[in-house]
Structure formats: structure tokens, C-alpha cells
N, C-alpha and C positions, 0 to 999 in steps of 0.2 A: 466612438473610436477607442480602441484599445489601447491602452496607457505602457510604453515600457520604461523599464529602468533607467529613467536619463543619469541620476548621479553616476548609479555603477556605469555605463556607458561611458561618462569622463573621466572617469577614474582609472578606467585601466588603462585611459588613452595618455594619462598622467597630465589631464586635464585642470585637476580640482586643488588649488590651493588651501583654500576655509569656506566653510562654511556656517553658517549660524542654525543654532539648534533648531529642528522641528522640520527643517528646505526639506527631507527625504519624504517625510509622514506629507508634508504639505503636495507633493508633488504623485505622489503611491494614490495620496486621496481624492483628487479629482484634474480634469485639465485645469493646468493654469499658467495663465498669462505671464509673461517675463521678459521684461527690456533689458538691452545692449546701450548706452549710449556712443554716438557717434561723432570726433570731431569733425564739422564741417567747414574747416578752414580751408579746403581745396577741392578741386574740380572733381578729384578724382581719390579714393580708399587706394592706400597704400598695403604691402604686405603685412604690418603691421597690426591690421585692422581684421586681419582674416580669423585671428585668434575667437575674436570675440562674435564674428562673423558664423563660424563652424560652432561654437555653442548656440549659439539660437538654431543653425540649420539642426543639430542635433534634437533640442530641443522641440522641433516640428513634428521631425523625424518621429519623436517618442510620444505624439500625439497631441504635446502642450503649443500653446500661441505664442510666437513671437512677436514681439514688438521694436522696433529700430527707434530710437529716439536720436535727432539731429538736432542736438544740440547748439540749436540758431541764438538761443536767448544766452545760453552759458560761452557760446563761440564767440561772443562779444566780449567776454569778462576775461575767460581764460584762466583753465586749471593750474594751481599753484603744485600739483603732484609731479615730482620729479622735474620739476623746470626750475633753473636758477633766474628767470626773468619775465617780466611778464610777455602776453601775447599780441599782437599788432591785433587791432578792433578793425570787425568785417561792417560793409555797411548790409542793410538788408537786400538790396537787389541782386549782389552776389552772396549771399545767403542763399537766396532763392534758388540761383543758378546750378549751385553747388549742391543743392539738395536733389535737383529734379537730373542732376548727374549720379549722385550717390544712388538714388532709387534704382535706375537703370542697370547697374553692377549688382548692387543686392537683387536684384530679380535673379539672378545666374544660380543665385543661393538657395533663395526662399519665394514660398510659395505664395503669392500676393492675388492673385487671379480666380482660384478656383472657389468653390461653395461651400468647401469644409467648414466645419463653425472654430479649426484652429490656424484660417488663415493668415498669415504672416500682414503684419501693418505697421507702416510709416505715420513718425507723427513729428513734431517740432515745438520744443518748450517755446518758442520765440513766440507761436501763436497763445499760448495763457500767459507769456509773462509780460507782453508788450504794454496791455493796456493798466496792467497791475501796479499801485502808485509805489512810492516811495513809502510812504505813513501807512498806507493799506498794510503789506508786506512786513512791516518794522512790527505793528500792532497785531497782527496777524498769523504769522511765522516767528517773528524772531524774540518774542516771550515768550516761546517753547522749547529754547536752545540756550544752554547759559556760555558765556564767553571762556569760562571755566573748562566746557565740555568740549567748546571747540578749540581750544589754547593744545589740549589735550591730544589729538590728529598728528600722526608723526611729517604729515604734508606740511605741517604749520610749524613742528618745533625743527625741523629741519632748515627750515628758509631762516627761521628768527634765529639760529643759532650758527649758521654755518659760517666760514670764516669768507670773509672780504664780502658777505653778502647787504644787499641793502635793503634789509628790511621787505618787507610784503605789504603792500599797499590795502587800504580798506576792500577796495575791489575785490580783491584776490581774495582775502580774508573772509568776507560774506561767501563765496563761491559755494561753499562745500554746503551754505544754507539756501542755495537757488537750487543744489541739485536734491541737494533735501525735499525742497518741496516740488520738484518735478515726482519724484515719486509717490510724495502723500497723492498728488492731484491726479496721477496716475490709477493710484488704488482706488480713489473715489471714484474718478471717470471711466474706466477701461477696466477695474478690475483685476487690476495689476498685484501680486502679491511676490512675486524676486525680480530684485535688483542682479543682475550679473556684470562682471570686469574682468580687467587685469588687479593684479594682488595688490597696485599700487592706489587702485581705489576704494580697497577695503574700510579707510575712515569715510571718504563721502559718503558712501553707499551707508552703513551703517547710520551715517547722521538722519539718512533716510528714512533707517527702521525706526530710531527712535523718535525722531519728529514724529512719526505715524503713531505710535504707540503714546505722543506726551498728547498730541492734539484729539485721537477718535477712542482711546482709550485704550486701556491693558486687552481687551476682546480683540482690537483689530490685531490680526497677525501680518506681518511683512517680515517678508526674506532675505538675504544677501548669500552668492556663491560668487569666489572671487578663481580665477585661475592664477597659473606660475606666470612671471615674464622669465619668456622666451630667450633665452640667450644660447650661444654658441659653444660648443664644446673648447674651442680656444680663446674662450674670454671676452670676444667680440662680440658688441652688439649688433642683434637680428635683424636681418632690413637693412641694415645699412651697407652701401658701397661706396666706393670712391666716386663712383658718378650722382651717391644722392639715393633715395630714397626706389623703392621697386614700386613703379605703382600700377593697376589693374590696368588703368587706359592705356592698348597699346599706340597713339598721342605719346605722351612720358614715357614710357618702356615698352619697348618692341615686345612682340609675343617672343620671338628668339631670344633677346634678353632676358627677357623673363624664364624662358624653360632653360637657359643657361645657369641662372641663378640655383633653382633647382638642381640642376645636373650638377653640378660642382660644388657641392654638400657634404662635408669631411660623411666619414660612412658611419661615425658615432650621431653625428645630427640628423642622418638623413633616418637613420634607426628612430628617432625620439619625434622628426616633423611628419613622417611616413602613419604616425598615428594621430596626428595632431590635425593635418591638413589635407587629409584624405577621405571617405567615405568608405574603406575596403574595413572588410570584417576581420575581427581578431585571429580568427583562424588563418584567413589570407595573411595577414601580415606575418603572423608566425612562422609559415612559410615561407614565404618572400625572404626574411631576415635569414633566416638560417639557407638556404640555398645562396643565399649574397656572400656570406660567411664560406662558402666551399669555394667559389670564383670571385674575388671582391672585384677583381681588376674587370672585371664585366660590368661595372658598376649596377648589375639587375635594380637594387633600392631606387638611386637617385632616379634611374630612368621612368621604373614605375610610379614615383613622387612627381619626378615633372610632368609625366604625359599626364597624371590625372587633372593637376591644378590648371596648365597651360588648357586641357580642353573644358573644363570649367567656367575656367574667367575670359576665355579666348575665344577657339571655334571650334570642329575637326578641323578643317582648312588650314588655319590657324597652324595647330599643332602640327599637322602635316608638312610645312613650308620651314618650321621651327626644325623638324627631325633632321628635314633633307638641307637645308642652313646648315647642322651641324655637322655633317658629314664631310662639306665645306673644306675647311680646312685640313681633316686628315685623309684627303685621299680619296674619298669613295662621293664627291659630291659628281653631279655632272653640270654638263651644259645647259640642259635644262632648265635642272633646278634653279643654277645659278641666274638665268633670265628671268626667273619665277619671282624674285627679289626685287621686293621695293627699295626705294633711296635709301630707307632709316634701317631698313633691316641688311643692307648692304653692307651700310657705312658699323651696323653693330658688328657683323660676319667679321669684319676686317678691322676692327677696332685695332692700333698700336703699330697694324704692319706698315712698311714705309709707304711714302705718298707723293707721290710726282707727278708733276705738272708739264701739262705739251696744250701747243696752240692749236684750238681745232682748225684752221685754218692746214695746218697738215695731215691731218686726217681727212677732213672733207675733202683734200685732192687725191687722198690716196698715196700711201707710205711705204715703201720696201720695209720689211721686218726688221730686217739687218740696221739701217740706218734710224728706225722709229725704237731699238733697243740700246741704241749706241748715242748717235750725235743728238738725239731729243730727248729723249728718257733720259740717257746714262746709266740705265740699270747696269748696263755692262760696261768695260772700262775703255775695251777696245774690240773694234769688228771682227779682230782674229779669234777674241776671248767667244764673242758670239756665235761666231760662222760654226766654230768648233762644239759650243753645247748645243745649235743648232740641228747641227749633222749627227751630234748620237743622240737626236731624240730627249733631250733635255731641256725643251721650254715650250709651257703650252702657255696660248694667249684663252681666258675665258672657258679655261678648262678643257682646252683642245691642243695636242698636239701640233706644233706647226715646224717650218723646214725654210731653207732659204730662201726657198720661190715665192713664200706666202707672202702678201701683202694687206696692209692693215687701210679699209675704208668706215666709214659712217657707218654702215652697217652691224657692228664689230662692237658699237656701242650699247653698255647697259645702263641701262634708263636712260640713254644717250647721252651718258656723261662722264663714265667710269671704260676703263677697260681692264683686268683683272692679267697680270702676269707673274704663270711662276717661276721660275730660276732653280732648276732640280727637283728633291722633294718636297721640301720643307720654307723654301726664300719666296714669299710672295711680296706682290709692290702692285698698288694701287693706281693705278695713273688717272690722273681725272683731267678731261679734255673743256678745255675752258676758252 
């Protein structure tokens, strides 16, 4: 297989934070192998995880193996990098769980299935560190590491010095020497020669190369290439919403929520994620950007950034139900679509707008509109205020115009529990029939 230029590849994508001497020569020189670590503290990879997700799919891409490390044995201990406390400890049965969920999404990415000799592979420090003693490991790794070198990790003087903190626990402290030796055992076993991260793992990773270099000698070579963390052009950090974390199971976040998060990407970020989290070639992008720049209010970028991730991590399906959800609200959704909709991706569609409650017990016998907008709802104030936006055509139930003859039965229900009314253009209310 024919080798391309993975560094330049992340570089222009504004990918590559540091890297340590020789990654280019090592990489120009033959395939090779290179892990991600993964935390497996949850059922499901967050957007968060996608960074480092697109550097290995990149890396496939350029002929080299990936490797996904699910960090079962370090998910127990918990990285002290950029945490002010430590991590709640998994037991192994959901470890397992959590892994055999992780795999499943990383397939979307990388290529685990086919015969190529650079295909993509899952593995789990939990399985060489389980049986590994305490004195084994102390004797074994940790006379290779002076306390000196690890005191020295900006993960470590940060915690010890920062103000109102409590100190870092031994646990915490050995960590960055457990993932150290995930990679020696790596480069022995699999033939692993780069470590890659975010910029904030740049000391563990490293404690890696050089455990590798104190234990098999100055000949063994190992690598580390670290990316930027991801932040927002107004200061905020990435991934995160008020509702919590974005994660790939649409379970935790609808596919609509998901291509929402997307779609609503100031037009500086969507510029910087459009390279970061996409597959489309530099040329494309350069277009795309600059034709966004002539119309920005068309939002071309974010649109093109969501539909590729949303069909990615999602479906077509998926995206397709995501697009016609968004239309939703301004106007151009229909009836259709809006039956098209699941409970969660309903209740996402409609997140904030008001919510009122009516007894199905008057639905199931069937409602004058008039009085199911007045005396039950109370969307309106009074039946004169009704009758009269009735008559010019000013209130659809469920995306349908309706008039005073219309009456509201069981049928009318979506997922048989919502019914959807708007009030002019822009006043929608949610009624949920219970």
C-alpha cells in the first residue's frame, strides 16, 4: 500500500500541536502502527473523542494501522490531566460493556473487517495489566522512571500547586507510569512506534517514549504527536452544552441534536471544525469557505459540517429526518415529516416552547378546536381571540391549517401523545395529552 503524507495531512488541517523528532522520517519510512487512547468510562464516545478518533481514521487513510486503546486498566485509576479530582473507579463487567459499545461507533470510522495488513485494531490495557503484580510492575517499570522525571509533567505540578487543591493521590500519581507502560508493551507486542493525543497528554505520552528508550535501549525508537484542544472561538469549551456532553449514541443525543450542534457553529468555528472533523479535501474546503463568505446567512459551512458527521456517526435516514426536523420550526417542515418523528427527537424539535397539558379523556371523545384551544389548552385567552385567528387562517394543528369546523380526535396524535399547535408564525405550544 502506498504511504501518504499523514503529518502534512494534519497540519494543514491545523491538526498537529508537537511533535517529537524523527514522527515524519518514521512515518515517510515504512507503515506504522499508532494508538489513540480511549476513556471507557461510558457507554458511549462523546464529541470530544472525535478529535482523536479522525487522527487514526486519517492515519488508515495514509496507509498506517491504527490502533484504539480502551483504556479498561487506566479507566480504573483515572487521569490526573486537566482534572481537579480524581475519577469514580469502573468495575470490570461494565468495562466490558462499555468497550463492546465503543467498538461499534469506532467501526463508523475505521476499518476493522477487511484483509489489508493496515487494519484498524481494538485492544485493552486492562487485559496485560490485570494479572500484573504490584512488586512485578514496581521492579519492572518503575526503576526506569525517577520521581524526579515524573514530579517534572505539568499534569502533576499543576494539581500539587494549584490553589484550594488536595493534593494528588499515589494512584493518580503512578498513572502517567501505567500508561507508560501501555506503550512499551505495545511496541513489543503489536509494534506500535507513535503514541498520539490531545496536547494535554503530551507528558504521559512522552513518559512513554522514554520508558521505551530507558528499558529496550537508545536503538528502540517510539514516537509521540499530540494535537491542539479544541476550543471555541468565544472562549467556551467544545462539547459542551447546557444539557451535557454530545454523545454519538443517538440513546444520549438525538441525531437532530446532534446535526443541531453542528448547524449552530459561530462561522469562525465552523471554518476551523469543517477541517478537523470532516473527510472533504483541501480544495473542497477552500471552496466551501470562501463561497460561505459571499452568503454567510446561508450558512453553506455549518450545513456541510453537519450533514457529513450526522451521516457518519448516524445514517442517511438519520440525517434525512435530522434535515426535515430542522425545517420544523421555521416554516418549511410538513405534516409528514413532523409524524416522521420519534418521542426524543420531538421533544428535542421543540425543546423551550411552552407545554401544556389536556386530559386524553377529551381527546379520545373528540374536541371542538375552538374549545380544545380555549377552555383545555388555554393557548388562547378567549374563544373570540380564537374564532378570529381561526377565520384568517392563523393556527395550524400538527402543521395543518385548521378553521372552526375542525375537530381534534385520537387520531391527531403524535406518537400518540403530543399534539403540535402554532399560533401565527412563529408561537408554537406543545400539548401533551396524558
Amino acid at each position: 500500500m502506498m504511504l501518504k503524507n499523514f503529518v502534512e495531512e494534519l497540519r494543514w488541517r491545523g491538526m498537529i500541536h508537537d511533535l517529537t523528532p524523527g514522527t515524519e522520517e518514521q512515518l515517510a519510512a515504512e507503515m506504522t502502527t499508532a494508538y489513540v487512547g480511549i476513556d471507557p468510562t461510558a457507554d458511549s464516545l462523546h464529541i470530544g473523542h472525535l478529535v482523536g478518533i479522525m487522527m487514526l481514521k486519517h492515519l488508515q487513510m495514509a496507509g498506517h494501522r491504527p490502533l484504539a486503546l480502551i483504556g479498561g486498566a487506566t479507566g480504573m485509576i483515572g487521569d490526573p490531566s486537566g482534572k481537579s479530582q480524581e475519577r469514580n473507579l469502573l468495575d470490570e463487567a461494565t468495562l466490558r460493556h462499555n468497550q463492546e459499545c465503543l467498538k461499534q461507533q469506532l467501526a463508523k470510522f475505521l476499518d476493522f473487517e477487511s484483509e489489508q495488513p493496515n487494519k484498524a485494531m481494538l485492544v485493552n490495557n486492562y487485559d496485560w495489566m490485570k494479572s500484573f503484580s504490584f512488586l512485578d510492575f514496581i521492579r519492572e517499570i518503575g526503576k526506569h522512571i525517577t520521581v524526579n522525571y515524573m514530579m517534572s509533567k505539568d499534569s502533576v505540578k499543576k494539581r500539587l500547586t494549584a490553589e484550594n487543591a488536595n493534593g494528588m493521590s499515589f494512584t493518580e500519581f503512578t498513572y502517567q507510569l501505567v500508561q507508560g507502560y501501555d506503550f512499551l508493551y505495545l511496541y513489543q507486542n503489536q509494534h506500535c512506534k507513535l503514541q498520539m493525543g490531545g496536547s494535554d497528554q503530551w507528558g504521559n505520552i512522552t513518559t512513554g517514549t522514554e520508558l521505551i528508550r530507558r528499558k529496550l535501549g537508545s536503538e528502540a525508537k517510539a514516537f509521540a504527536l499530540t494535537c491542539p484542544l479544541i476550543t471555541k472561538a468565544d472562549g467556551g469549551k467544545f462539547g459542551k452544552t447546557e444539557s451535557g456532553n454530545i454523545w454519538l449514541d443517538p440513546e444520549k443525543t438525538t441525531a437532530y441534536a446532534f446535526y443541531q450542534f453542528w448547524l449552530n457553529c459561530s462561522d469562525d468555528d465552523a471554518a476551523k471544525y469543517v477541517k478537523i472533523f470532516t473527510l472533504m479535501e483541501r480544495h473542497e474546503i477552500d471552496s466551501l469557505i470562501e463561497e460561505h463568505q459571499k452568503e454567510p446567512h446561508l450558512r453553506l459551512l455549518q450545513k456541510a459540517l453537519a450533514r457529513e458527521i450526522t451521516l457518519r456517526v448516524h445514517s442517511e435516514e438519520a440525517l434525512q429526518l435530522a434535515e426535515e426536523a430542522s425545517q420544523i420550526l421555521f416554516g418549511k417542515g410538513t405534516t409528514e415529516a413532523l409524524r416522521k418523528l420519534d418521542e426524543k427527537t420531538l421533544l428535542s424539535v421543540f425543546e423551550g416552547v411552552p407545554n401544556v397539558s389536556v386530559e386524553h379523556t377529551i381527546i379520545a371523545q373528540g374536541t371542538d378546536i375552538t374549545d380544545f384551544l380555549t377552555t383545555h389548552s388555554q393557548i388562547f385567552a378567549s374563544k373570540g381571540e380564537a374564532r378570529r385567528m381561526l377565520k384568517d387562517n392563523g393556527v395550524s394543528i400538527n402543521k395543518e391549517k385548521v378553521n372552526e369546523t375542525s375537530q381534534l380526535g385520537l387520531p391527531d396524535l403524535l406518537n400518540d401523545r403530543y399534539i403540535l399547535v402554532q399560533k401565527g408564525k412563529k408561537n408554537y405550544y406543545l400539548v401533551s395529552v396524558s
